[in-house]
LOMARZA-678172 format. One line per 4 residues: number of its first residue (from 1); their letters; for each residue x, y, z of N, C-alpha, C. Coordinates in pm, whole numbers, padded with zeros to 5 digits. Layout:
BEGIN
NUM	A	X Y Z X Y Z X Y Z ~ ... .
//
This chain:
BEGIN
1	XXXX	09753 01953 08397 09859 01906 08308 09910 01772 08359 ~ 09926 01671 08309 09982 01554 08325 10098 01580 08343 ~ 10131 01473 08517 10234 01492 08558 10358 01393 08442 ~ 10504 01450 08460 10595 01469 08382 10696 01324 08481 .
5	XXXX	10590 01202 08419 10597 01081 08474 10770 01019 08426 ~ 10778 01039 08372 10816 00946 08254 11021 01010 08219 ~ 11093 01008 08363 11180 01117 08363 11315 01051 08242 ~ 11287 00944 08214 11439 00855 08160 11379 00886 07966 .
9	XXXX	11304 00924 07937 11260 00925 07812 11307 01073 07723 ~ 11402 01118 07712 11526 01230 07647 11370 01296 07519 ~ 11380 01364 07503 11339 01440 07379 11330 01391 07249 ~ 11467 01322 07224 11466 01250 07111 11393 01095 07095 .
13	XXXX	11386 01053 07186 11264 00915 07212 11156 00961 07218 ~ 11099 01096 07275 10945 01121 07230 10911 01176 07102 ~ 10998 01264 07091 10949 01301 06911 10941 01174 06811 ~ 11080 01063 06870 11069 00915 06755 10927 00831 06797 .
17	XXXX	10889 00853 06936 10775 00766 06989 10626 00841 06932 ~ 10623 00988 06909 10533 01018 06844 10500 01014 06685 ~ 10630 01027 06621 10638 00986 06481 10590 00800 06472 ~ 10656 00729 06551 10590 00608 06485 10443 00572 06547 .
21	XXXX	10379 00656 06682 10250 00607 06711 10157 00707 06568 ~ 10174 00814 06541 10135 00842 06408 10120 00767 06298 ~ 10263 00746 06291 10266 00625 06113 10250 00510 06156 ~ 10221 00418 06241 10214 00287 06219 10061 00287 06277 .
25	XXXX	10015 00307 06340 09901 00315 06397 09781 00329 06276 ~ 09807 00442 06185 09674 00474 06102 09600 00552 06144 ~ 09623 00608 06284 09475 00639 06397 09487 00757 06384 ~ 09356 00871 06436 09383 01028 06450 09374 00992 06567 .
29	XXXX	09443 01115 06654 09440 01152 06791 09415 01253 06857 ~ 09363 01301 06960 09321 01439 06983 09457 01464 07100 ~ 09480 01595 07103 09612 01636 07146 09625 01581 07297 ~ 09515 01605 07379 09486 01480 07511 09496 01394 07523 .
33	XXXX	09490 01302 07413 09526 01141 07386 09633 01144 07397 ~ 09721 01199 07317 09890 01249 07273 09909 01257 07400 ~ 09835 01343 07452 09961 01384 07573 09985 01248 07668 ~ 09876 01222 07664 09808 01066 07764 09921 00950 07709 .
37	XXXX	09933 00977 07587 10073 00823 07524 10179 00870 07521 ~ 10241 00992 07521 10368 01047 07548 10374 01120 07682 ~ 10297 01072 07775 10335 01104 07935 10403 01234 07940 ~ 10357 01333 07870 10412 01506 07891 10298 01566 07836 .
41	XXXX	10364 01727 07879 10251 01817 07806 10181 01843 07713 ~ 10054 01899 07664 10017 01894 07559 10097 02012 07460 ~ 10137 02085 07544 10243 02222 07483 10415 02105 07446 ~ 10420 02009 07537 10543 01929 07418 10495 01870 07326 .
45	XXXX	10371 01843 07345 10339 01725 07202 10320 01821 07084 ~ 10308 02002 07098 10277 02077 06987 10414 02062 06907 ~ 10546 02094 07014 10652 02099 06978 10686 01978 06886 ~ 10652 01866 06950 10721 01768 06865 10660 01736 06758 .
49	XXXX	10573 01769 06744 10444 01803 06604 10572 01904 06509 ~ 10608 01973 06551 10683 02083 06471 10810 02042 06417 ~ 10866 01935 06552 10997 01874 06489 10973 01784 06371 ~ 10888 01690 06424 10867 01560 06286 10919 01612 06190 .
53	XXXX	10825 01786 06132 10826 01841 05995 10981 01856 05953 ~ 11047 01920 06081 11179 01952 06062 11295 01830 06021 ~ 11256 01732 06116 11364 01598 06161 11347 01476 06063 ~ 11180 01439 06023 11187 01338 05936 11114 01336 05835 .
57	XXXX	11124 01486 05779 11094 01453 05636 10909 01463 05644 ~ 10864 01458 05746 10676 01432 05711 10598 01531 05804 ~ 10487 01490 05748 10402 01671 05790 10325 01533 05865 ~ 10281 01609 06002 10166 01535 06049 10016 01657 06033 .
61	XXXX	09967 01623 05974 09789 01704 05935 09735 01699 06038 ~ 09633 01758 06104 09513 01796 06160 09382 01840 06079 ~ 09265 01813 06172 09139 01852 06099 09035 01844 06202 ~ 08977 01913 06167 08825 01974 06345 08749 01816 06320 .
65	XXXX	08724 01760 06409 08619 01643 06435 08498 01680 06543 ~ 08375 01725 06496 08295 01760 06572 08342 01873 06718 ~ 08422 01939 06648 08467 02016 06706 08611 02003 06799 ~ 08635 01915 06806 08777 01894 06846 08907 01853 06715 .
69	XXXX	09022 01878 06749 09094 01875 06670 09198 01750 06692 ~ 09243 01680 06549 09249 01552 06581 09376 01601 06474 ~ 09491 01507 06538 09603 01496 06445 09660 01334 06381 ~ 09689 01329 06263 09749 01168 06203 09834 01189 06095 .
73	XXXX	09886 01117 06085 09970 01084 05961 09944 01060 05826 ~ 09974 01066 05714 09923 00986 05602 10007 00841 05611 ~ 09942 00779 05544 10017 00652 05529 10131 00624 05408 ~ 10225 00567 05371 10312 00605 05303 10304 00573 05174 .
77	XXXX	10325 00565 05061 10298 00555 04938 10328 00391 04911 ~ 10452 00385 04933 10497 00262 04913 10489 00183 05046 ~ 10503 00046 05048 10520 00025 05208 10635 -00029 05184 ~ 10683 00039 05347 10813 00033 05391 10878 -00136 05411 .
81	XXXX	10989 -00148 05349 11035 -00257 05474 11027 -00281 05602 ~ 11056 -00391 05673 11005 -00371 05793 11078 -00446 05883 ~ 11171 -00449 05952 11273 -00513 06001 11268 -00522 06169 ~ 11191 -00617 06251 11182 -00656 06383 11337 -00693 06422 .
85	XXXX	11366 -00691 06570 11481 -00705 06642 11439 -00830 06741 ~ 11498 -00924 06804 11451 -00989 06870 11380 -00920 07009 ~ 11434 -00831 07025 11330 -00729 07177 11212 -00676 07095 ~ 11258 -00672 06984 11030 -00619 06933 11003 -00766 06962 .
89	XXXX	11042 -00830 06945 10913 -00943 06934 10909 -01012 07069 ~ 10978 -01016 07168 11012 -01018 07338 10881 -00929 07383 ~ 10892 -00808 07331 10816 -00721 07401 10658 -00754 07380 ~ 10608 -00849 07269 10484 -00878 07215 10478 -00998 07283 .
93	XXXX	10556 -01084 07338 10539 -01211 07378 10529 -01161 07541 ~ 10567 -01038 07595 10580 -01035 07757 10436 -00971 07741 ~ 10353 -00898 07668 10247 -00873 07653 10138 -00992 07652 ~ 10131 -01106 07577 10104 -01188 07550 10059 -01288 07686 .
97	XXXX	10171 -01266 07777 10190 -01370 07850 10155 -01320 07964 ~ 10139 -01165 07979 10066 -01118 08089 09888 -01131 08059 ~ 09842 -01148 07972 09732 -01134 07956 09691 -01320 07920 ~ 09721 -01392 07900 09705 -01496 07846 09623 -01594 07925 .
101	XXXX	09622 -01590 08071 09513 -01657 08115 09400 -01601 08137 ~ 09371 -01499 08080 09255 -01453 08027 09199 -01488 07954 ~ 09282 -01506 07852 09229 -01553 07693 09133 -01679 07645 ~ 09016 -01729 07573 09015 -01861 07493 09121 -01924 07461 .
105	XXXX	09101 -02060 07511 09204 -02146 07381 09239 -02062 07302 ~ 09143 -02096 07153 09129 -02030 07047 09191 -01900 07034 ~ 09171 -01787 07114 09219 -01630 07103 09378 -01659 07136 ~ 09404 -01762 07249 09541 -01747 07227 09626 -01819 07135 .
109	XXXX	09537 -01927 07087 09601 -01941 06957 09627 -01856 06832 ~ 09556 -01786 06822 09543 -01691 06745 09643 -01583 06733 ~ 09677 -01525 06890 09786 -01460 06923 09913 -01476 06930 ~ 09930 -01649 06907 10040 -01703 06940 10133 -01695 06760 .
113	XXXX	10017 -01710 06687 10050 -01710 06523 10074 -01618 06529 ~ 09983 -01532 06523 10004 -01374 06445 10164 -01344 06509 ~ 10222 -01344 06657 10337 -01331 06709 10443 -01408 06620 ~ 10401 -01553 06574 10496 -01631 06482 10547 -01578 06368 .
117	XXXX	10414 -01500 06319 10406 -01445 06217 10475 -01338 06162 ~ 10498 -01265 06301 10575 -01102 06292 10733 -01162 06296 ~ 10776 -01317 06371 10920 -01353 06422 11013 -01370 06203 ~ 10872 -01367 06108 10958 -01382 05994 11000 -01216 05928 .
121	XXXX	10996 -01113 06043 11019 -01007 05979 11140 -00954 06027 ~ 11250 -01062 06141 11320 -01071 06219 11430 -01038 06137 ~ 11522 -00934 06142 11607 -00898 06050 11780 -00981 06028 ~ 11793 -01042 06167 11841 -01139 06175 11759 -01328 06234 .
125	XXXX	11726 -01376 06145 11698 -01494 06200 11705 -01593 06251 ~ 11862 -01587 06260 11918 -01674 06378 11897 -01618 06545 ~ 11805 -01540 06540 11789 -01471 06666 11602 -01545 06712 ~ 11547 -01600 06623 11401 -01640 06680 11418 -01728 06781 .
129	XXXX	11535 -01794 06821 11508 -01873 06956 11480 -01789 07086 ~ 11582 -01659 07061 11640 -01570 07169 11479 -01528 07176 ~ 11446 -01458 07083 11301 -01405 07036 11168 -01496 07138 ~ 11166 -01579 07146 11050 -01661 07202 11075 -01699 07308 .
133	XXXX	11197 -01716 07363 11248 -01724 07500 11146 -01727 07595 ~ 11064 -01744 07711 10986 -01671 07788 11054 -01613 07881 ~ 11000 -01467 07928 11013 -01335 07977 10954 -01286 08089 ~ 10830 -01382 08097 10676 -01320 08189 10582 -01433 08204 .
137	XXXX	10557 -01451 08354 10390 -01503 08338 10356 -01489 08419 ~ 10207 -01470 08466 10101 -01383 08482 10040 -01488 08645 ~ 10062 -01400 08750 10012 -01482 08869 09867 -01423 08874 ~ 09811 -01527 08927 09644 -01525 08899 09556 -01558 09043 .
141	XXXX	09474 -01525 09071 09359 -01616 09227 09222 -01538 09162 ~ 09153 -01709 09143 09009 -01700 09106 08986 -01658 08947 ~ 09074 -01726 08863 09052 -01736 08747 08941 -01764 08657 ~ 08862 -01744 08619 08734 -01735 08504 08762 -01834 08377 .
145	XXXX	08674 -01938 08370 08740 -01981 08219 08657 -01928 08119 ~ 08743 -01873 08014 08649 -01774 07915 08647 -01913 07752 ~ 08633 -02011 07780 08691 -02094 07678 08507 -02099 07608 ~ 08434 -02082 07686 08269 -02105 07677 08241 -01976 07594 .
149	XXXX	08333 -01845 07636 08252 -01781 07569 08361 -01713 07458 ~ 08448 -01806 07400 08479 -01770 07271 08411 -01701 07194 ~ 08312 -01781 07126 08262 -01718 07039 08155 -01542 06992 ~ 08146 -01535 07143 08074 -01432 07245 08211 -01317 07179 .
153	XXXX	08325 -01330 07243 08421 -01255 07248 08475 -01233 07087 ~ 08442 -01319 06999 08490 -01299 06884 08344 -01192 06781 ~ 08239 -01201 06855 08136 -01116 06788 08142 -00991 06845 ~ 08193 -00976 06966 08209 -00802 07035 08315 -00745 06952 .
157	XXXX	08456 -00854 06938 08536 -00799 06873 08524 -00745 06791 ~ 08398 -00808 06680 08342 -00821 06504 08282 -00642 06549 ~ 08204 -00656 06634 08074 -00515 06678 08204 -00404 06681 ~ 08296 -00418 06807 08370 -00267 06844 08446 -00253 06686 .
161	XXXX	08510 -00327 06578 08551 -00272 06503 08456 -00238 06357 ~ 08396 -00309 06364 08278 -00262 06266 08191 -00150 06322 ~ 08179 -00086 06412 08084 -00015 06477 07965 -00085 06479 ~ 07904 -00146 06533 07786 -00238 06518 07707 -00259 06646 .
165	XXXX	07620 -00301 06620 07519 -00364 06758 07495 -00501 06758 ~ 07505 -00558 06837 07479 -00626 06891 07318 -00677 06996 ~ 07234 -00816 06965 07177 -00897 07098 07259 -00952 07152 ~ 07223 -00912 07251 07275 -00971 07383 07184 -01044 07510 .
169	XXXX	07230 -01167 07545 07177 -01235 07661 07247 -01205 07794 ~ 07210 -01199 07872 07277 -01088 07978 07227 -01172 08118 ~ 07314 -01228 08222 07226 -01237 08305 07312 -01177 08407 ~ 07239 -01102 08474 07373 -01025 08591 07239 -01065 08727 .
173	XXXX	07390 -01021 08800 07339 -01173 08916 07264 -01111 09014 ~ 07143 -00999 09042 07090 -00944 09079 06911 -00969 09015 ~ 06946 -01030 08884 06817 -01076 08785 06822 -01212 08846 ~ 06672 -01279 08862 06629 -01400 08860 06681 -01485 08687 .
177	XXXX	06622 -01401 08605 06640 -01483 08465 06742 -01397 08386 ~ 06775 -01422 08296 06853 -01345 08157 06790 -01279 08098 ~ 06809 -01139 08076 06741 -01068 07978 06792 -01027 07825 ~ 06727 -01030 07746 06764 -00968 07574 06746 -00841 07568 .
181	XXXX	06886 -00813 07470 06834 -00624 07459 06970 -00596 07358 ~ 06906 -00475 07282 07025 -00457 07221 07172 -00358 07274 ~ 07273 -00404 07246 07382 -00361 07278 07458 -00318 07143 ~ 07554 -00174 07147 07635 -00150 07140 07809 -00127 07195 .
185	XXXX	07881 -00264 07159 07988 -00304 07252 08097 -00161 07191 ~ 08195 -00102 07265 08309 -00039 07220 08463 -00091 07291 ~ 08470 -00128 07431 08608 -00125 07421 08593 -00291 07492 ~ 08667 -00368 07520 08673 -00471 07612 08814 -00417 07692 .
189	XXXX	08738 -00489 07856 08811 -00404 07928 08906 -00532 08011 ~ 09017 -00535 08078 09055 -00619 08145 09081 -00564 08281 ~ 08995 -00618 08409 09017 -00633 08515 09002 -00701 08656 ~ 09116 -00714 08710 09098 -00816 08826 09079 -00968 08797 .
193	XXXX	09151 -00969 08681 09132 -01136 08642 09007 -01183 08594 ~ 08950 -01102 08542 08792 -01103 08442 08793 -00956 08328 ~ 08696 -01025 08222 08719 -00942 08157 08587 -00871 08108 ~ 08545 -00800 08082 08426 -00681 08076 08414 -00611 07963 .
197	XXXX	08323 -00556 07928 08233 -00516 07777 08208 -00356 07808 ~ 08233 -00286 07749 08150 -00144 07769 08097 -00071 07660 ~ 07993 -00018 07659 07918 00027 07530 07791 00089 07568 ~ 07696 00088 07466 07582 00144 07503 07469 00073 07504 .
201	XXXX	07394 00067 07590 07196 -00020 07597 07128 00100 07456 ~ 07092 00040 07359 07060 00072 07225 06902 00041 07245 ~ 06825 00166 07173 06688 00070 07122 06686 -00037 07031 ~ 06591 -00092 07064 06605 -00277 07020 06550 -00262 06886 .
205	XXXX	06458 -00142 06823 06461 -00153 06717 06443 -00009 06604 ~ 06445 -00019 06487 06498 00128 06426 06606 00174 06470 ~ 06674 00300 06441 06797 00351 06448 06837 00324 06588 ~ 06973 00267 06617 07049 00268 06730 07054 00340 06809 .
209	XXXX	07000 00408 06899 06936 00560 06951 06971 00515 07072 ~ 07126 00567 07153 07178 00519 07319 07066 00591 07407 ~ 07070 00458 07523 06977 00490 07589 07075 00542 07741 ~ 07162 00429 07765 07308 00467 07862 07394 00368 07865 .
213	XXXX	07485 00421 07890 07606 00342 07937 07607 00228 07993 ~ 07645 00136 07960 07653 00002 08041 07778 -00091 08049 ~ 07801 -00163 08131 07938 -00240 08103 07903 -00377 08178 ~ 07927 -00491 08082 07952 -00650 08130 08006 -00683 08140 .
217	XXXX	08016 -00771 08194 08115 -00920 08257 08087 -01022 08132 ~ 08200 -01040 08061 08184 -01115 07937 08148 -01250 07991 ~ 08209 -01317 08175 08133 -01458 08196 07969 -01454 08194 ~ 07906 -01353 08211 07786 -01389 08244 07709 -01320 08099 .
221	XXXX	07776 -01375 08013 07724 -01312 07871 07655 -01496 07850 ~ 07510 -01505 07830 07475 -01613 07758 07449 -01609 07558 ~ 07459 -01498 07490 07439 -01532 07418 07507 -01384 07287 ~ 07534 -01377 07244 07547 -01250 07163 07569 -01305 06978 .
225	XXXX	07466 -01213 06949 07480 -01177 06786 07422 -01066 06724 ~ 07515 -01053 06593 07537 -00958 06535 07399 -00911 06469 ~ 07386 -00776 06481 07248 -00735 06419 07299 -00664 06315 ~ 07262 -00621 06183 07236 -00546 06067 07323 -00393 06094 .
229	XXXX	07247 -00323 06215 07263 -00145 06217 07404 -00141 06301 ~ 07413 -00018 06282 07537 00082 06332 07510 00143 06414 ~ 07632 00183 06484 07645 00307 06629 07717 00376 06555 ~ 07729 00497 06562 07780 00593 06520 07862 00668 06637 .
233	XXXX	07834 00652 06774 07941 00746 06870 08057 00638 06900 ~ 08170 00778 06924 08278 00761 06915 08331 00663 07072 ~ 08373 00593 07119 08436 00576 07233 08481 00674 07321 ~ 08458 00648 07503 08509 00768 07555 08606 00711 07607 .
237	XXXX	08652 00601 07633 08775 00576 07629 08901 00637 07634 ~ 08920 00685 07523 09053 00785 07526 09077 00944 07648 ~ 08999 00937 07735 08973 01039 07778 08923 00992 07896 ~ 08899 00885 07947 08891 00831 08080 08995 00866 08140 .
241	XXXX	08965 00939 08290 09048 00958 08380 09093 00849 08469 ~ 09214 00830 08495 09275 00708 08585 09221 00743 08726 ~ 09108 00723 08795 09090 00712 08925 09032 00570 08932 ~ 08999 00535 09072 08990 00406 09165 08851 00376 09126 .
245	XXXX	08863 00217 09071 08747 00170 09042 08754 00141 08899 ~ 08646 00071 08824 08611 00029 08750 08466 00102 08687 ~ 08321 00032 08797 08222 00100 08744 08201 00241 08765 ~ 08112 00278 08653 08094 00436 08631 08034 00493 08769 .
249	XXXX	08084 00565 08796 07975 00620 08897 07995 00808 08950 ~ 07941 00859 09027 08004 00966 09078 08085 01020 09143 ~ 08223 01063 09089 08362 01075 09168 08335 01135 09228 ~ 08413 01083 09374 08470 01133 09492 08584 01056 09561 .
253	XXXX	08607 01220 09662 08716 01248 09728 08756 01145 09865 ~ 08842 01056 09850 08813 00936 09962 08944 00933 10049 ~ 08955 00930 10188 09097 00931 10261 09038 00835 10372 ~ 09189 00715 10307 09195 00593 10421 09328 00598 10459 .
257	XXXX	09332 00590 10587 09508 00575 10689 09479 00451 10694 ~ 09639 00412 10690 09666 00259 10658 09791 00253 10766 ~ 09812 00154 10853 09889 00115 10951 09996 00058 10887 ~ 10102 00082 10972 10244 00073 10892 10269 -00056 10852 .
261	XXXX	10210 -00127 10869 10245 -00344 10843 10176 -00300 10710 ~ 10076 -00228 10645 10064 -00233 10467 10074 -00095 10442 ~ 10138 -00016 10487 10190 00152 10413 10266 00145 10345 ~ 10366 00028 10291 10470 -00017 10210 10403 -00022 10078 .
265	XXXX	10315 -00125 10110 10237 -00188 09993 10153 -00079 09916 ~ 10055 -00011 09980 09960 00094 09942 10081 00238 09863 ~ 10148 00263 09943 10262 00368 09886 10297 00361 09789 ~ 10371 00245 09738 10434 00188 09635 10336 00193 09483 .
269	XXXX	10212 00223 09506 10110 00212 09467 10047 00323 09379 ~ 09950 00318 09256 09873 00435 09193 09699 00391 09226 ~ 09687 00469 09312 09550 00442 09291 09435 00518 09261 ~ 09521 00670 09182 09430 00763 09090 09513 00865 09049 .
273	XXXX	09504 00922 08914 09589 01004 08919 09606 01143 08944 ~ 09556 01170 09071 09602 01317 09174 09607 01300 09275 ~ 09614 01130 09328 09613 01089 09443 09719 01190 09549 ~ 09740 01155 09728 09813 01230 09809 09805 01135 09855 .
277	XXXX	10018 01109 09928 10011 01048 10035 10071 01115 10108 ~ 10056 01111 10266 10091 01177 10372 10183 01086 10457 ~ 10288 01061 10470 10397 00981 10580 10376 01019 10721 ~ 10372 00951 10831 10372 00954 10963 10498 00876 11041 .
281	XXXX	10548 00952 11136 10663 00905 11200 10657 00770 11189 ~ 10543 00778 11275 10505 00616 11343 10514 00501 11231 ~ 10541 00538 11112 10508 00477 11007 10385 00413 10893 ~ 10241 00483 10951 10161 00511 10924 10167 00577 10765 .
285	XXXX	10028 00564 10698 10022 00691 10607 09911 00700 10572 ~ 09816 00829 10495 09722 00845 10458 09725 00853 10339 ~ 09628 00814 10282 09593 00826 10133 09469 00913 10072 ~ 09485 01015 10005 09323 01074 09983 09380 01077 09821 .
289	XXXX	09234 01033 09782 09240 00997 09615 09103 01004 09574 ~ 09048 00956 09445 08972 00992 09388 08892 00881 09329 ~ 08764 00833 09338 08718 00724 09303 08611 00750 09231 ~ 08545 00636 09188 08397 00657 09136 08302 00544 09122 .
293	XXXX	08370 00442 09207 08299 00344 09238 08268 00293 09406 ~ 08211 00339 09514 08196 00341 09620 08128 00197 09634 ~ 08108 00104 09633 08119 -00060 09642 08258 -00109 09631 ~ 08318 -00058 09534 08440 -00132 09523 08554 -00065 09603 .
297	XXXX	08546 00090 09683 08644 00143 09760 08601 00044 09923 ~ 08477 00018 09921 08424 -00038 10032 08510 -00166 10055 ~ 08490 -00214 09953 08520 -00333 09928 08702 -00341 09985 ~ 08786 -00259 09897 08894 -00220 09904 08937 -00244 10044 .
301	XXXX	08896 -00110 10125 08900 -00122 10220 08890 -00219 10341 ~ 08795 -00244 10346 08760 -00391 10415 08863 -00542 10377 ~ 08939 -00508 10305 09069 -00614 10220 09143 -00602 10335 ~ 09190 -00491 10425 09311 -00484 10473 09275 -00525 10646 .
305	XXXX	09115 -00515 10665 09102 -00581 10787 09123 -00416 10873 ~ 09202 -00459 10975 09240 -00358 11108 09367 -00283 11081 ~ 09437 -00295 10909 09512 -00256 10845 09512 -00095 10804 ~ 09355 -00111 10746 09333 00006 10719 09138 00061 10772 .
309	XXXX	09144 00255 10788 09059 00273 10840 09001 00380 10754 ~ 08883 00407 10692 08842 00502 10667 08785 00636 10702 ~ 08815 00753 10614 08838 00881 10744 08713 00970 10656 ~ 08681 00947 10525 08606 01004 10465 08564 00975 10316 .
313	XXXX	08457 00994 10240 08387 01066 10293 08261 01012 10402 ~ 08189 01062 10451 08104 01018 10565 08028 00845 10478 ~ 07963 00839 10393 07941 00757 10327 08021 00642 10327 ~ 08138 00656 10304 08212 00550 10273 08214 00494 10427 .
317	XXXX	08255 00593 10552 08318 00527 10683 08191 00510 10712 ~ 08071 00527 10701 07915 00494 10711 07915 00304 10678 ~ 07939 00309 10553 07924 00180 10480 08037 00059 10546 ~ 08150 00090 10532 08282 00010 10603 08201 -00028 10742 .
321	XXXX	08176 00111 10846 08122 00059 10929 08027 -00055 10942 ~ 07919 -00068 10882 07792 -00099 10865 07844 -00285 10846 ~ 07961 -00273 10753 07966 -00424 10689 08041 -00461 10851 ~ 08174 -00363 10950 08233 -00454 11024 08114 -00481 11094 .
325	XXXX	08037 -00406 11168 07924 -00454 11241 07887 -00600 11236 ~ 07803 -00634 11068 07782 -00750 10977 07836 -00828 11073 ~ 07998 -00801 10970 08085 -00910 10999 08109 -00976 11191 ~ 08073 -00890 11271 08113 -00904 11384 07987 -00994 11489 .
329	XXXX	07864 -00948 11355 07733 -01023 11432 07754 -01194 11371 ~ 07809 -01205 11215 07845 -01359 11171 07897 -01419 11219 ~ 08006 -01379 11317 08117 -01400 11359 08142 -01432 11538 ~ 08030 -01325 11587 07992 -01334 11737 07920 -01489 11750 .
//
């Protein structure tokens, strides 16, 4: 059961937070998703399923989707008025501005309108100065310029909402040359100050038939366009578990003690969600959590230097070892 994160949010803000991710959204959701956007149980999200009917007037429906059960809203007959506050549109611009040196030129132009766009639904309008104010911006090391691959990013976009496939030029930095192949893109992902593709390696020709999972680095995309056919599977996305790492791989159970000069930093910290930390007088602490990318816990690790030490699993303090060695023969 998902822990019961979220202690300042009263009853009456989740039943209103589930009524409008229902109606404004359009989307079905499976009761795991729910629980996953209203940070409580899936036994409260039944409840507040029950209030809506009671509190505002609307039935939220369900219906089996390949065997799971998915709940949404209808959409409303008429459309509603629609009246922004200057903090709705604050809250789209602190969004905006955390993500923005990520972006194309172009995409953030794009984002910058559509935001302009929502400031004329402002119910008072002498408030759009307050409204645009800046709120947030985004500290960065080793920034990517994605300005090259605009147009790259505007055809994945075209693929994940059309359901579509995609060619793709691919060169990942383990290949001598670039290879072609077809892709099915679904979510774009943002991390570590780069941004990444995930979907499926498709046969290249006849029906879209996944071969596996794959995920890119949108910089090292040389070429992408749109092909004719469809993907038909759903994203797993919604149902990704929050543990350590990025690429797919086989979870495991990982415990690094970290010396008290960064136990502040690491504590303060999520780095999966069933993680354990353990406090030590001395001011020490341990961490055992859950990963699924063992390059990048390696990696992790080795960040903090003589900071931090790995205790398990044998693999990992195998590998850490192996690189200080490396490092100690470059260095000798």
């Amino acid at each position: 059961m998902p822990a019961k994160a979220d202690p300042y949010s009263s009853p009456s803000q989740k039943v209103l937070g589930l009524y409008c991710l229902l109606l404004f959204t359009g989307r079905s959701y499976t009761l795991p998703q729910l629980s996953r956007e209203l940070r409580c149980s899936k036994q409260t999200v039944m409840r507040l399923v029950e209030q809506i009917g009671r509190s505002f007037g609307g039935e939220v429906e369900s219906r089996l989707e390949k065997g799971t059960r998915v709940y949404w809203m209808p959409g409303p007959k008429v459309t509603p008025r629609a009246a922004l506050s200057a903090e709705d549109i604050q809250q789209l611009e602190l969004c905006r501005g955390m993500v923005l040196h990520l972006l194309p030129e172009g995409i953030r132009e794009q984002a910058r309108h559509a935001i302009a766009k929502a400031a004329t639904l402002l119910a008072d309008q002498g408030e759009r100065d307050q409204a645009f104010a800046p709120v947030a911006v985004a500290g960065f090391k080793g920034r990517i310029d994605y300005t090259p691959h605009q147009e790259h990013l505007a055809a994945l976009i075209a693929a994940i909402r059309g359901k579509g496939v995609c060619e793709v030029t691919y060169h990942a930095p383990n290949n001598p040359q670039p290879r072609t192949y077809a892709f099915a893109p679904q979510r774009l992902v943002a991390y570590r100050e780069a941004l990444y593709v995930t979907g499926w390696r498709v046969a290249d020709e006849g029906a879209a038939r996944p071969l596996r999972s794959i995920m890119l680095a949108v910089h090292r995309l040389h070429g992408v366009r749109a092909q004719s056919r469809a993907f038909g599977m759903e994203p797993r996305g919604g149902e990704r578990a929050e543990l350590f790492g990025l690429m797919e791989g086989e979870p495991f159970r990982g415990k690094v003690k970290f010396h008290k000069d960064v136990a502040a930093y690491v504590a303060e910290r999520i780095w999966s969600e069933d993680q354990k930390i353990t406090r030590y007088k001395n001011g020490n602490v341990l961490l055992e959590f859950t990963a699924r990318s063992m390059p990048e816990v390696v990696s992790w690790v080795l960040s903090f230097g003589s900071g931090a030490k790995a205790l398990a699993p044998g693999e990992l303090v195998a590998r850490v070892a192996g690189e200080v060695r490396a490092l100690g023969r470059a260095y000798g």
